[in-house]
N, C-alpha and C positions, 0 to 999 in steps of 0.2 A: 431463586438463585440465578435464573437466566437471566430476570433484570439487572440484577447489582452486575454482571457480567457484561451487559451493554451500556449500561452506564459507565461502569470502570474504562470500555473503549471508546465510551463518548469523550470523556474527561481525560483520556491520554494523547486521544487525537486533537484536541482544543490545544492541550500542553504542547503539542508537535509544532502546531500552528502559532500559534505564539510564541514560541520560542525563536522559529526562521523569520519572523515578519511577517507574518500571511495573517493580512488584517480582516475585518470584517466582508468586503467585500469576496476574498476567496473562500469564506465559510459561506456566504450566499450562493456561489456555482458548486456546492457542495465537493467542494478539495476534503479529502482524507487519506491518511495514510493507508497504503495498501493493504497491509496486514486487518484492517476493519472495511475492505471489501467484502460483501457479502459474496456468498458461494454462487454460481450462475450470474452473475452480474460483470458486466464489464465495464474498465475505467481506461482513461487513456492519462497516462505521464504526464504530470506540469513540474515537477522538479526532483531531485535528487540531494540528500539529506546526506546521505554519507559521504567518508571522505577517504582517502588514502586507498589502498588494493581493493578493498570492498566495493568504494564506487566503481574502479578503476572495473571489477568485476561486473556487476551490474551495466555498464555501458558496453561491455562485451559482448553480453550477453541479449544488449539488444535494447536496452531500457533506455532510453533517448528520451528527448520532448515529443508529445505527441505519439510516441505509441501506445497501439491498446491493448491492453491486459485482461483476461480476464481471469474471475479464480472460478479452478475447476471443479477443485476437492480438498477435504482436511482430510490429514491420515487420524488414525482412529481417537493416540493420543490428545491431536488437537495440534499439533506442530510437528515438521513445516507443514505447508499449504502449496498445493501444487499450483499452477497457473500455465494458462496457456499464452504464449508470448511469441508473437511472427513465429507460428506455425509450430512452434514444438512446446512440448511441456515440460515444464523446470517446477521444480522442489523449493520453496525460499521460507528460512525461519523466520518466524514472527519478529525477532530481534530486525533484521536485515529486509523485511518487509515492509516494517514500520519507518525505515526512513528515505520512502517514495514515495511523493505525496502522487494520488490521481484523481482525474473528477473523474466525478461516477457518467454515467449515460444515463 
């Protein structure tokens, strides 16, 4: 079950990536959607996928080019995922997670 599970976010994050133009070379510096950040791992912002108040939210909130994120924790159900983000920790649903690409570190 946990495989068909990382598969399913290898295959949706491939879909993310292709869908914006993020050709081969940024699946090489390993770009993924945030939402398929592992727990304890940190990534730093290469772009922003959503559009209208949701971005407009996320830039608020601090998510720019070049910052680092990392995730902290999933709550039990498995959605949102907390992150830690210039200093504070924010709550962000896998919906609205998933359309921030990061490389990993």
């Amino acid at each position: 079950m946990f495989h068909i599970l990382v598969l399913n976010k290898k295959l949706a994050a491939a879909k993310v990536l292709n869908q914006y133009n993020m050709g081969e070379m940024e699946m090489s510096k390993r770009i993924v959607p945030l939402n398929c950040l592992p727990i304890g791992k940190k990534g730093k912002v290469v772009k922003l996928i959503s559009e209208g108040i949701i971005r407009r939210r996320m830039l608020d909130i601090g998510l720019i080019p070049d910052t680092v994120v990392e995730a902290v924790q999933k709550s039990p159900s498995g959605d949102p995922t907390a992150y830690y983000i210039r200093g504070a920790v924010m709550a962000l649903r896998s919906e609205e997670a998933g359309k921030i690409l990061v490389e990993m570190a």
